[in-house]
mmJSON file of the N, C-alpha and C atoms, coordinates in Angstrom:
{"data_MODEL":{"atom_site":{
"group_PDB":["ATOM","ATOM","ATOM","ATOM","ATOM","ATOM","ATOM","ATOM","ATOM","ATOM","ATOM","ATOM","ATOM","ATOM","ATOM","ATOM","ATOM","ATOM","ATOM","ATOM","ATOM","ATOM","ATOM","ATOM","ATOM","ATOM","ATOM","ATOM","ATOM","ATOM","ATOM","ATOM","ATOM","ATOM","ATOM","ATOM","ATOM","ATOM","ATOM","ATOM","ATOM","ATOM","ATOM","ATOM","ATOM","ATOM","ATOM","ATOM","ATOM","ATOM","ATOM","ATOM","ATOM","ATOM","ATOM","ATOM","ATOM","ATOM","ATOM","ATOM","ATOM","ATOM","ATOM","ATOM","ATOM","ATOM","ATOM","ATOM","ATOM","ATOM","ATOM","ATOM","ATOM","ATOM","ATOM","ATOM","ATOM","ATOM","ATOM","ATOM","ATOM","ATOM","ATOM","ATOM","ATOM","ATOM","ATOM","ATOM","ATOM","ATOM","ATOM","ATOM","ATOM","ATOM","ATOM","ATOM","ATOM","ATOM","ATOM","ATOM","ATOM","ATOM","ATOM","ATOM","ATOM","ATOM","ATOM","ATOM","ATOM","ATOM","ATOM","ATOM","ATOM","ATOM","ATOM","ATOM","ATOM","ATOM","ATOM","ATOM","ATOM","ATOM","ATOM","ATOM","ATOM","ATOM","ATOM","ATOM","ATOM","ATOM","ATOM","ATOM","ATOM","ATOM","ATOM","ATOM","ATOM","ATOM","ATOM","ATOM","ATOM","ATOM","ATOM","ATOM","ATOM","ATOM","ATOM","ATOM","ATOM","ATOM","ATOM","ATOM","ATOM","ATOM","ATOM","ATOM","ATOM","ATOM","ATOM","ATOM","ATOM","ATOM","ATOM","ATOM","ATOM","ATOM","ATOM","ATOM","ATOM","ATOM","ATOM","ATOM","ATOM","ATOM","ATOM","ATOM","ATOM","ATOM","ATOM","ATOM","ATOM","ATOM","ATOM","ATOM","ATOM","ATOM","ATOM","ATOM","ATOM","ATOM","ATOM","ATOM","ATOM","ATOM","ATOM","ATOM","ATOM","ATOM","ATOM","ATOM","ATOM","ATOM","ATOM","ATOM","ATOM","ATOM","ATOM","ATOM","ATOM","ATOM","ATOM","ATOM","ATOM","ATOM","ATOM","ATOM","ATOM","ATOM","ATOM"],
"id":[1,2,3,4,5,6,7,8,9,10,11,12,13,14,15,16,17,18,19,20,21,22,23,24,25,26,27,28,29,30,31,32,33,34,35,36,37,38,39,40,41,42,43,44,45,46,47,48,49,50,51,52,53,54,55,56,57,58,59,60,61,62,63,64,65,66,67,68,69,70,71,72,73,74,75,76,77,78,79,80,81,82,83,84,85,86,87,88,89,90,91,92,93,94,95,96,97,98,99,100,101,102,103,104,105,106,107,108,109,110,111,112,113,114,115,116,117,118,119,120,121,122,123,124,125,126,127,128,129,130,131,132,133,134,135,136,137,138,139,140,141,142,143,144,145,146,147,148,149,150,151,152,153,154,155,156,157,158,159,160,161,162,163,164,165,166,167,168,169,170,171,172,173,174,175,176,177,178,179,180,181,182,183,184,185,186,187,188,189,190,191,192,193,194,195,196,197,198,199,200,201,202,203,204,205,206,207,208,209,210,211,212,213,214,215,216,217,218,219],
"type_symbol":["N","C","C","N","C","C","N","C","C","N","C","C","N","C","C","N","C","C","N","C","C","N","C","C","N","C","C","N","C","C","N","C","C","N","C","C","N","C","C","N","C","C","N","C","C","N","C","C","N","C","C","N","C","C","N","C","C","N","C","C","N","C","C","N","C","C","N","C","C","N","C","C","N","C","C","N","C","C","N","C","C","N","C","C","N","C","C","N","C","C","N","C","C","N","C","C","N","C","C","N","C","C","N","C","C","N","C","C","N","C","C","N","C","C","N","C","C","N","C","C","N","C","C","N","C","C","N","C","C","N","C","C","N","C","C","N","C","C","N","C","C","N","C","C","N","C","C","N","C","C","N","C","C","N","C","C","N","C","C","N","C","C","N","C","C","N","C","C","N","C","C","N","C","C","N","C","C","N","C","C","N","C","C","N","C","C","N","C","C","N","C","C","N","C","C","N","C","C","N","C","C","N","C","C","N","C","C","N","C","C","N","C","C","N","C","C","N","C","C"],
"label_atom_id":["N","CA","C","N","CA","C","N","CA","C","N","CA","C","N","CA","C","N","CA","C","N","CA","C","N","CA","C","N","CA","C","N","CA","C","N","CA","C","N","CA","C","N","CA","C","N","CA","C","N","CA","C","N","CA","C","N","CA","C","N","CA","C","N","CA","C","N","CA","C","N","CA","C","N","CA","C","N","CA","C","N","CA","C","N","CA","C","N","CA","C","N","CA","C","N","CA","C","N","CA","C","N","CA","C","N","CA","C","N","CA","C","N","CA","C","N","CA","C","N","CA","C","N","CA","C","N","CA","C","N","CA","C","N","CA","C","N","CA","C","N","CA","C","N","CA","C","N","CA","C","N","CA","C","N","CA","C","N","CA","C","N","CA","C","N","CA","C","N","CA","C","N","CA","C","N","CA","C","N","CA","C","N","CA","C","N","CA","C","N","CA","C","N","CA","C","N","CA","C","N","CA","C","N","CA","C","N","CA","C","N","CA","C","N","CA","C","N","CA","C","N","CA","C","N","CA","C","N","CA","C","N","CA","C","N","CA","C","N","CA","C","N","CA","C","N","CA","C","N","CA","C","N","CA","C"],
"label_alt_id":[null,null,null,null,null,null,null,null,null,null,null,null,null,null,null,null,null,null,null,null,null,null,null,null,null,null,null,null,null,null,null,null,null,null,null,null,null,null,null,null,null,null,null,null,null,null,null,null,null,null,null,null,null,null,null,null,null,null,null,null,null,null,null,null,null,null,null,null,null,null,null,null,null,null,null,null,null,null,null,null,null,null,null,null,null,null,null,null,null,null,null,null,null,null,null,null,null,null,null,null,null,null,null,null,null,null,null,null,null,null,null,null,null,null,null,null,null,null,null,null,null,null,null,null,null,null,null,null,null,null,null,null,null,null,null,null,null,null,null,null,null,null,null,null,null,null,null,null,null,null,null,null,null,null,null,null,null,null,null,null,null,null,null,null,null,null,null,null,null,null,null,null,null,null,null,null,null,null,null,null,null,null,null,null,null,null,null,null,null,null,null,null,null,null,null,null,null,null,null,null,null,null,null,null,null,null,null,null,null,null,null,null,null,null,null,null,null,null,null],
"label_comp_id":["UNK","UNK","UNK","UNK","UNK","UNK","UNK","UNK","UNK","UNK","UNK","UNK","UNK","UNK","UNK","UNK","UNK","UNK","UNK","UNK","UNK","UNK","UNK","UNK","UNK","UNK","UNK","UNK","UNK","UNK","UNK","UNK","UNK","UNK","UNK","UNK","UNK","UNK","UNK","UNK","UNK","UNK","UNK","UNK","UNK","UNK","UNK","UNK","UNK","UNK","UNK","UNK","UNK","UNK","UNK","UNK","UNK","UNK","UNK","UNK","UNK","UNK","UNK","UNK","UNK","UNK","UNK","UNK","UNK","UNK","UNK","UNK","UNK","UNK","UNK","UNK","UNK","UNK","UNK","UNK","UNK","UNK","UNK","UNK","UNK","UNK","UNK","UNK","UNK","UNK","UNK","UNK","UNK","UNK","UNK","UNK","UNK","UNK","UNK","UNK","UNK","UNK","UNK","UNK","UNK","UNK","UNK","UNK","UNK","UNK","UNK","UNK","UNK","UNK","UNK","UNK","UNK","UNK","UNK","UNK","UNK","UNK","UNK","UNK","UNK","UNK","UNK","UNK","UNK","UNK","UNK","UNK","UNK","UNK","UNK","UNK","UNK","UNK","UNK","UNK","UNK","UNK","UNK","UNK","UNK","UNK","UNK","UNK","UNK","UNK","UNK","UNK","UNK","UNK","UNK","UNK","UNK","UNK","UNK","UNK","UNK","UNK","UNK","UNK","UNK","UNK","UNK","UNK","UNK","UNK","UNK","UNK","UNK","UNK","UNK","UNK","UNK","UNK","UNK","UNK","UNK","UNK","UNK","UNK","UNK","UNK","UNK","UNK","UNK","UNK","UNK","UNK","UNK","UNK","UNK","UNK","UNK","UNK","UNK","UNK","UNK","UNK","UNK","UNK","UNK","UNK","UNK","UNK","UNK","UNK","UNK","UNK","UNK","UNK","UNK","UNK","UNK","UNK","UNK"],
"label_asym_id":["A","A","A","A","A","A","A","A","A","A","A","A","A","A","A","A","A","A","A","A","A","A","A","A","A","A","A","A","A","A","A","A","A","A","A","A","A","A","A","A","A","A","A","A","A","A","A","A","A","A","A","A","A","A","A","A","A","A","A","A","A","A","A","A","A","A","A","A","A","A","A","A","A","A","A","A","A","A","A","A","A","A","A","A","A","A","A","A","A","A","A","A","A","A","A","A","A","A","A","A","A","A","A","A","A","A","A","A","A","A","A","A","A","A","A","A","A","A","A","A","A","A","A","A","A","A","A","A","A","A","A","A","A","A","A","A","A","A","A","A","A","A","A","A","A","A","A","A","A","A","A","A","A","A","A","A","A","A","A","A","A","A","A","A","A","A","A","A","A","A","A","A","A","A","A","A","A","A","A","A","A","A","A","A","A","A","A","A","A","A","A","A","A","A","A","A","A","A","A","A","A","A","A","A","A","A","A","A","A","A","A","A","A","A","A","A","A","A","A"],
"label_entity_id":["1","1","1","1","1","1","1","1","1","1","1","1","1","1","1","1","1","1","1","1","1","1","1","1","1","1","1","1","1","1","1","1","1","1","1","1","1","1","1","1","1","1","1","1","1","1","1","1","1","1","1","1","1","1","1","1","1","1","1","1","1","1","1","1","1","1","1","1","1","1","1","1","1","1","1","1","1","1","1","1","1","1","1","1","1","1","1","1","1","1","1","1","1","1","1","1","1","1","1","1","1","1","1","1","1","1","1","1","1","1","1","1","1","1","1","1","1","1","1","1","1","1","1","1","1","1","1","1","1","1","1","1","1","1","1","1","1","1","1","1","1","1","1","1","1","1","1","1","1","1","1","1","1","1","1","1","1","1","1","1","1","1","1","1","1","1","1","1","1","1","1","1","1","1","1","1","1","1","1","1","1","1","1","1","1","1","1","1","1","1","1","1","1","1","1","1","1","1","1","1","1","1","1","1","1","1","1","1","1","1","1","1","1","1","1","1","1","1","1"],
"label_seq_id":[1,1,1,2,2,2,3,3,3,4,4,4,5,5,5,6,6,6,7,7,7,8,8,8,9,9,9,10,10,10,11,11,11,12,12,12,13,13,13,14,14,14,15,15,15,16,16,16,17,17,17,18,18,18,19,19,19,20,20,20,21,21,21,22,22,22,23,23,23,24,24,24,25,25,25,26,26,26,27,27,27,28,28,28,29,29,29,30,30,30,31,31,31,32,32,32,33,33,33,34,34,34,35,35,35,36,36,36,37,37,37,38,38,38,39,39,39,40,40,40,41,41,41,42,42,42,43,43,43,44,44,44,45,45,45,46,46,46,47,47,47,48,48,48,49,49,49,50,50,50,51,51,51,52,52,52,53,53,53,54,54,54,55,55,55,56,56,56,57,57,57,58,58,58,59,59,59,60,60,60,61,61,61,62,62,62,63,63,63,64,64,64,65,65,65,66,66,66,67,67,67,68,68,68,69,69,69,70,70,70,71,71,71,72,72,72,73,73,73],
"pdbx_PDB_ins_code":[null,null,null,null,null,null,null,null,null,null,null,null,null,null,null,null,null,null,null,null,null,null,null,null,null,null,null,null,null,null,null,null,null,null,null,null,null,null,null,null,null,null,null,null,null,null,null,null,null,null,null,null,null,null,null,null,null,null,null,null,null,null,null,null,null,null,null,null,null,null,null,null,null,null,null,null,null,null,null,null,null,null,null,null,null,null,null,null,null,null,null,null,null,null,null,null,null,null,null,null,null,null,null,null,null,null,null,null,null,null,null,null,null,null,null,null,null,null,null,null,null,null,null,null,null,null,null,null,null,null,null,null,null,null,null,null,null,null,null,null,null,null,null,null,null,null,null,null,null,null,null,null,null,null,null,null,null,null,null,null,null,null,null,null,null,null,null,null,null,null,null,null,null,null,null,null,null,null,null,null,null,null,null,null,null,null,null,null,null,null,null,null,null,null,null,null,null,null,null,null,null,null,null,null,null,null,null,null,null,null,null,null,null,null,null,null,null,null,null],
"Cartn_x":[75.122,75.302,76.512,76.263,77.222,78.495,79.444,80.005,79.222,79.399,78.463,78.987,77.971,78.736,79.572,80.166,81.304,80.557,80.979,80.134,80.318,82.153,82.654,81.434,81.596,81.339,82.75,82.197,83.029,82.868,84.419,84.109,84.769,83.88,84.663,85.188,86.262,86.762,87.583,86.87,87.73,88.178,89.469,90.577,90.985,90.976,91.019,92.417,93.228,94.51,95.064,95.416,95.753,97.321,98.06,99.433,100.151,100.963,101.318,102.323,102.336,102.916,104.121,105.594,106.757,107.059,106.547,106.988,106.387,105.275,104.714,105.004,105.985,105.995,106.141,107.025,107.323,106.244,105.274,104.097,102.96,103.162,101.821,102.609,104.177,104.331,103.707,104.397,103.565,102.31,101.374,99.967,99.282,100.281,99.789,100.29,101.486,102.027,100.709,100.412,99.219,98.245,97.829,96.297,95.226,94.485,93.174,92.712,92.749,92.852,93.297,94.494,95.359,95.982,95.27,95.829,95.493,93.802,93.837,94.601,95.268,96.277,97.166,98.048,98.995,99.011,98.086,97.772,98.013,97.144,96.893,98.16,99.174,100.397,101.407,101.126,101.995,101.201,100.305,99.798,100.235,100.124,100.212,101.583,102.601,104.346,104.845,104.18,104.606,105.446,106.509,108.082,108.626,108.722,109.338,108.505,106.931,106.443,106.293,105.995,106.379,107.651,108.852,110.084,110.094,109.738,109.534,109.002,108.021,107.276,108.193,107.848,108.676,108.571,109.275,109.761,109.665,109.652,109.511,110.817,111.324,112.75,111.737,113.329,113.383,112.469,112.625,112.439,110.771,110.0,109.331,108.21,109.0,108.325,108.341,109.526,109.451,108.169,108.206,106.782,105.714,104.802,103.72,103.673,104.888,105.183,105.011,105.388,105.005,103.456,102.675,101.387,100.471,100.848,100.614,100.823,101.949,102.311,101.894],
"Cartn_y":[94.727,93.711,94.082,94.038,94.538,93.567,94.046,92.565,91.775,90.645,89.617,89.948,90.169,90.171,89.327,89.879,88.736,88.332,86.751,86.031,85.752,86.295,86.336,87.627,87.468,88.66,89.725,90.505,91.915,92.265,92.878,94.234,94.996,96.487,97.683,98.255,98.942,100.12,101.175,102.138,103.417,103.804,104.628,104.877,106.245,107.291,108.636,109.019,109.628,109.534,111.713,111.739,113.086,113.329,113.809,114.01,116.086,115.974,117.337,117.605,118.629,119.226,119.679,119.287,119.758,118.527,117.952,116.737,115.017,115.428,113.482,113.923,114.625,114.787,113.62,112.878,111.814,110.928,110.663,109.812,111.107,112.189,112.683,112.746,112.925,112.094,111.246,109.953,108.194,108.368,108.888,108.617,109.43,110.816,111.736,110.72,109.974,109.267,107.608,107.539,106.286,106.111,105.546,105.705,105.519,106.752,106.368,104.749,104.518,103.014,101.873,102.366,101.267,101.834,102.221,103.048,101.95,101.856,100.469,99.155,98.56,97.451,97.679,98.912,99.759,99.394,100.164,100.138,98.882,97.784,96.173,96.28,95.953,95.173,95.75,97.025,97.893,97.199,96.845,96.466,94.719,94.342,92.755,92.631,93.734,93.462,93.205,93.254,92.71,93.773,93.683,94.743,94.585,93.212,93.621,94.16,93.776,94.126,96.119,96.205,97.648,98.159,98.127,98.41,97.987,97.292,97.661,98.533,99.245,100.387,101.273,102.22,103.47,104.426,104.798,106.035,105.669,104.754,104.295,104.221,104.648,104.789,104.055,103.693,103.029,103.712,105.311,106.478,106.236,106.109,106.209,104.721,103.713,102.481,102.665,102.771,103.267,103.796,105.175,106.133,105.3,104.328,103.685,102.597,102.125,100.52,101.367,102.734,102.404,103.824,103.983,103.909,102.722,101.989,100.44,99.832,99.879,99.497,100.09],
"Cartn_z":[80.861,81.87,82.718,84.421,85.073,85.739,86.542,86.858,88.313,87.953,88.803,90.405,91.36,93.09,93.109,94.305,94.895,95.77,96.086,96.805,97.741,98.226,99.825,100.542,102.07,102.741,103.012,102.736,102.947,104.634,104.78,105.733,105.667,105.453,105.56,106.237,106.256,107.55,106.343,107.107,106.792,107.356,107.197,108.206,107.696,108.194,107.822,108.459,107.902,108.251,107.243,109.023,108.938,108.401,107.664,107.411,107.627,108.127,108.554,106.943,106.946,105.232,106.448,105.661,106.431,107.359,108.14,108.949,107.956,107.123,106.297,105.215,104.557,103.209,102.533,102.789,102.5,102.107,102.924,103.412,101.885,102.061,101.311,99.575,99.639,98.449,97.933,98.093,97.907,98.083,98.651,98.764,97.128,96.715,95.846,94.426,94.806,93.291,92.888,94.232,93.506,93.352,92.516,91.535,93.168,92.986,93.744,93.998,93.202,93.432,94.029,93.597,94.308,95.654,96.135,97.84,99.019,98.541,100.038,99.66,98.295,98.151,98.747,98.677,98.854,100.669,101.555,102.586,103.117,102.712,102.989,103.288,101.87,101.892,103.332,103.288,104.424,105.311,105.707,107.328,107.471,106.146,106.624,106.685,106.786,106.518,105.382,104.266,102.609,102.299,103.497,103.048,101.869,100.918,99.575,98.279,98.654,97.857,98.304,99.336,99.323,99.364,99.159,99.135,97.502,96.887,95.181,94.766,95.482,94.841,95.036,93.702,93.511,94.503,94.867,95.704,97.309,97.273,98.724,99.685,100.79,101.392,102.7,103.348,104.8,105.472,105.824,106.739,106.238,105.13,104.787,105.469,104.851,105.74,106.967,107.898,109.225,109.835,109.384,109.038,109.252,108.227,108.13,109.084,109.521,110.558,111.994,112.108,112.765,113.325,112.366,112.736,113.102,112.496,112.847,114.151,114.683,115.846,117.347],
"occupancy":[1.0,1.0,1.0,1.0,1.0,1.0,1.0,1.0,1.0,1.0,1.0,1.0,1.0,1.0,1.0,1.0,1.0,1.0,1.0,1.0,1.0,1.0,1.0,1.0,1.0,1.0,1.0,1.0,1.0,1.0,1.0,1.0,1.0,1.0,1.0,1.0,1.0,1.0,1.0,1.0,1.0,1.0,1.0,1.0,1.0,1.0,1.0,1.0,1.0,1.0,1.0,1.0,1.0,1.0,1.0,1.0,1.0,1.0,1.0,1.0,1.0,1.0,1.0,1.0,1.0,1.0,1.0,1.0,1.0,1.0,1.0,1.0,1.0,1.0,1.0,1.0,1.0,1.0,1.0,1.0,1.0,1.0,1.0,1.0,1.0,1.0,1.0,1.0,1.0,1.0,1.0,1.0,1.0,1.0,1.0,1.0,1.0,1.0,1.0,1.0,1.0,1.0,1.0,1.0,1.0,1.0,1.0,1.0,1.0,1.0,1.0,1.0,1.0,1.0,1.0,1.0,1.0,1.0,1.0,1.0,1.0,1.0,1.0,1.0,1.0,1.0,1.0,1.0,1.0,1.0,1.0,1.0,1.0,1.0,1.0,1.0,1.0,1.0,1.0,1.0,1.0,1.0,1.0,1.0,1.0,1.0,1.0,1.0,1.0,1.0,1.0,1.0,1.0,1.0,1.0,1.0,1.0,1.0,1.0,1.0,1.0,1.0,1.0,1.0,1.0,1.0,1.0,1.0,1.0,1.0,1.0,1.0,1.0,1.0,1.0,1.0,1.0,1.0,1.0,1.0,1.0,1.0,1.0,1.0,1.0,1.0,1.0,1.0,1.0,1.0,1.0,1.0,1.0,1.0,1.0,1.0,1.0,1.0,1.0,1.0,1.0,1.0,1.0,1.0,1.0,1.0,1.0,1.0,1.0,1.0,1.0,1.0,1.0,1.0,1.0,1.0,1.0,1.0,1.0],
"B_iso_or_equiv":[0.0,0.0,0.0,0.0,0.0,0.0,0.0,0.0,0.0,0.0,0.0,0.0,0.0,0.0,0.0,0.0,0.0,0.0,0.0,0.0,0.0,0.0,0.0,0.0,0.0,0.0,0.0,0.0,0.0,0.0,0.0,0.0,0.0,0.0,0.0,0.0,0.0,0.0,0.0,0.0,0.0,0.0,0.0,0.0,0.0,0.0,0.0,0.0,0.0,0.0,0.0,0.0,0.0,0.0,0.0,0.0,0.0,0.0,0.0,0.0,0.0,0.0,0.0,0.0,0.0,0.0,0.0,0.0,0.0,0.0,0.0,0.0,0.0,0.0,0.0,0.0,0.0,0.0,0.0,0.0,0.0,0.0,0.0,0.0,0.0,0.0,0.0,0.0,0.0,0.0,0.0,0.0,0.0,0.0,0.0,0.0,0.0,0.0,0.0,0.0,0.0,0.0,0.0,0.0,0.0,0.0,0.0,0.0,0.0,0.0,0.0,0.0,0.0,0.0,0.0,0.0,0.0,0.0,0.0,0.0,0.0,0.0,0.0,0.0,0.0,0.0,0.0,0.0,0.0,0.0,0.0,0.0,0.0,0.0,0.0,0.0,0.0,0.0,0.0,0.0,0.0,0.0,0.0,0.0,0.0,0.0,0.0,0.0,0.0,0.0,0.0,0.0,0.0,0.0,0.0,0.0,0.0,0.0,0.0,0.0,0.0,0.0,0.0,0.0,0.0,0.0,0.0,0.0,0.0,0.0,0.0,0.0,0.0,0.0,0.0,0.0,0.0,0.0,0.0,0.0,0.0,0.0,0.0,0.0,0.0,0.0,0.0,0.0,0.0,0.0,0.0,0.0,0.0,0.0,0.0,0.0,0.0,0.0,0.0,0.0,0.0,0.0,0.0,0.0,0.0,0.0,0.0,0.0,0.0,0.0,0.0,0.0,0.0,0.0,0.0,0.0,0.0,0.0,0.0],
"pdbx_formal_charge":[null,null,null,null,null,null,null,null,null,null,null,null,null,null,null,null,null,null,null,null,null,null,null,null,null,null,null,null,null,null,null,null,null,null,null,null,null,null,null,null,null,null,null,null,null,null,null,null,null,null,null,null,null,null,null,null,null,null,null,null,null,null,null,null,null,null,null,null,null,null,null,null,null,null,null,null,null,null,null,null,null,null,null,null,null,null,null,null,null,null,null,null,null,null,null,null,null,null,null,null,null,null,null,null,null,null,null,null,null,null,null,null,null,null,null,null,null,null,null,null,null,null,null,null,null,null,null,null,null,null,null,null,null,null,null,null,null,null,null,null,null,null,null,null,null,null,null,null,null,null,null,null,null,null,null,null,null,null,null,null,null,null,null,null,null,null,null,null,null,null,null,null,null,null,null,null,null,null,null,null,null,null,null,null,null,null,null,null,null,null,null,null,null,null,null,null,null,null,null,null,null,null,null,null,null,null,null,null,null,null,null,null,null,null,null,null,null,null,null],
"auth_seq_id":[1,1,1,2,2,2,3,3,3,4,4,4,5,5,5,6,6,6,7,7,7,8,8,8,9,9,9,10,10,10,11,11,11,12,12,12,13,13,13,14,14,14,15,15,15,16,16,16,17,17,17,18,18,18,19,19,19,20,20,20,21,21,21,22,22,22,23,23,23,24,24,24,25,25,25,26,26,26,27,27,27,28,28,28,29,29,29,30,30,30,31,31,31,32,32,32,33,33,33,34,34,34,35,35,35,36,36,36,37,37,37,38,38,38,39,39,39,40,40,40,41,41,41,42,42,42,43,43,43,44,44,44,45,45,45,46,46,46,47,47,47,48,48,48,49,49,49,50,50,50,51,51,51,52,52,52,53,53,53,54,54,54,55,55,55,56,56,56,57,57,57,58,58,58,59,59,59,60,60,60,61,61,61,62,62,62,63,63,63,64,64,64,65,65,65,66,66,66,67,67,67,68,68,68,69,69,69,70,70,70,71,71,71,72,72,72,73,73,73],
"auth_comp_id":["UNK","UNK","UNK","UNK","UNK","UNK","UNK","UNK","UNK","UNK","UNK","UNK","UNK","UNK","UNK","UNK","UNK","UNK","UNK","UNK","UNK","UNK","UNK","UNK","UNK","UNK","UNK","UNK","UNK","UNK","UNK","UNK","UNK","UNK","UNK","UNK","UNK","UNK","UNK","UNK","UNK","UNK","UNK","UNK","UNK","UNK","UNK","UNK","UNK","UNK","UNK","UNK","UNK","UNK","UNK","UNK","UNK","UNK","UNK","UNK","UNK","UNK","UNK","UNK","UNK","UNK","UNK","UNK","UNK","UNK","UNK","UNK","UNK","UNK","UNK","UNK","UNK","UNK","UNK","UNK","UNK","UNK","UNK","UNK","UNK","UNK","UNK","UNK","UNK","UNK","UNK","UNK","UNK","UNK","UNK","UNK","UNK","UNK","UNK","UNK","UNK","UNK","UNK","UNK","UNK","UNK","UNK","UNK","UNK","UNK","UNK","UNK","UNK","UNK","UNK","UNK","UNK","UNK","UNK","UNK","UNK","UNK","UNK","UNK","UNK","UNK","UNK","UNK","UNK","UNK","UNK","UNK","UNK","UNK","UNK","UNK","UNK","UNK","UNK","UNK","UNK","UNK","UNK","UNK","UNK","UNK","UNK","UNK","UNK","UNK","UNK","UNK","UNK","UNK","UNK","UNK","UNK","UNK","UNK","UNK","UNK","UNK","UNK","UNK","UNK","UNK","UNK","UNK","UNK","UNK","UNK","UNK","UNK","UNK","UNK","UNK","UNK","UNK","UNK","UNK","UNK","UNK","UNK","UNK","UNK","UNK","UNK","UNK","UNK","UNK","UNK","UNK","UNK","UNK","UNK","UNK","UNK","UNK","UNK","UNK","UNK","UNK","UNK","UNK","UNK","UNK","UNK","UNK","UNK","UNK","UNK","UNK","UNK","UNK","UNK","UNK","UNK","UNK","UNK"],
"auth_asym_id":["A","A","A","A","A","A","A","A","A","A","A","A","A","A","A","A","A","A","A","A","A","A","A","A","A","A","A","A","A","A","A","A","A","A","A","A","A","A","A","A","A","A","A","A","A","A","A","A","A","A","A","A","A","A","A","A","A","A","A","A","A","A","A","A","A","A","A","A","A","A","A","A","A","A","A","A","A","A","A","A","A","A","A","A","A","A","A","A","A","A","A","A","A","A","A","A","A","A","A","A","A","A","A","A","A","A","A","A","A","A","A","A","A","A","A","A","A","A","A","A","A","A","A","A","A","A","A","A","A","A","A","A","A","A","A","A","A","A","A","A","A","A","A","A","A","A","A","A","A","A","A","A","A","A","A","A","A","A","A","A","A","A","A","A","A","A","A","A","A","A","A","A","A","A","A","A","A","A","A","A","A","A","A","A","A","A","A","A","A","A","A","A","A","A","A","A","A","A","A","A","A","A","A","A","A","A","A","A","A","A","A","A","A","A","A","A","A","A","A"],
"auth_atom_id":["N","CA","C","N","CA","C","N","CA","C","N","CA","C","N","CA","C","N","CA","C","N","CA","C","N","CA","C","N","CA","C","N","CA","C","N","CA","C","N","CA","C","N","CA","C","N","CA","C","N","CA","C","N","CA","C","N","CA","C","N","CA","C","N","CA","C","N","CA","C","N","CA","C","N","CA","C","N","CA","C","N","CA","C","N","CA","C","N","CA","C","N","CA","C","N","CA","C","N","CA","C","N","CA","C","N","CA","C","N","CA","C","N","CA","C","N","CA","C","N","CA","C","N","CA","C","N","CA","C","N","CA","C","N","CA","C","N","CA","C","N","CA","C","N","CA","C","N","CA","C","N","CA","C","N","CA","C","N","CA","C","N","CA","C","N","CA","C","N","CA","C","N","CA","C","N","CA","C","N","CA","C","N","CA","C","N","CA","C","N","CA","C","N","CA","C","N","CA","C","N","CA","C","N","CA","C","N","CA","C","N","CA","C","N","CA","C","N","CA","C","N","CA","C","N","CA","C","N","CA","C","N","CA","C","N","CA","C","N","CA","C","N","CA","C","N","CA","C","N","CA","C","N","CA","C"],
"pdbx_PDB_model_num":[1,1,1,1,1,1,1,1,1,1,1,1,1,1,1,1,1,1,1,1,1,1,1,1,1,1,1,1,1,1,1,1,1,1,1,1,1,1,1,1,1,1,1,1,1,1,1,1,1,1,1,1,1,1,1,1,1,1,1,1,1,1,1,1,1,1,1,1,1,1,1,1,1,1,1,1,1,1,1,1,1,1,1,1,1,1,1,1,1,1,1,1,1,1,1,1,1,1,1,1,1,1,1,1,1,1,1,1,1,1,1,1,1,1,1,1,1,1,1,1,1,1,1,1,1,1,1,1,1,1,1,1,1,1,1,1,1,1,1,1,1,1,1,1,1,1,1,1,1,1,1,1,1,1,1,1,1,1,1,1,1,1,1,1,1,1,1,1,1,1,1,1,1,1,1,1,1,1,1,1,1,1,1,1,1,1,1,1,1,1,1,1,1,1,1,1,1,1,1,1,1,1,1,1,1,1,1,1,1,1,1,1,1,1,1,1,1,1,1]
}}}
């Protein structure tokens, strides 16, 4: 027996995101330290501004949020 649907509607987007080795190290760090999984939570919280909950995650620096705020912007 599998788990039961969710009964909200979904929508997907994928977002394919290029990083340069030498200039996003930073950025391909953090992406290489978190579970496959938890990357689009990860993502969410960075887009909706949930600065303390991302500034708790490990290895995360200013220069680094900067970085993601402002692909966003």
């Amino acid at each position: 027996m599998g788990r039961p649907r969710k009964k909200a509607e979904t929508v997907t987007i994928n977002v394919k995101l290029t990083l340069t080795v030498g200039k996003d190290d930073d950025l391909i760090s953090r992406f290489e330290s978190l579970p496959s999984r938890g990357r689009a939570q990860w993502v969410k919280d960075v887009l909706e501004g949930n600065a303390s909950i991302v500034a708790a995650s490990p290895d995360i620096d200013a220069e680094t949020f900067d970085d993601l705020a402002s692909l966003v912007l």
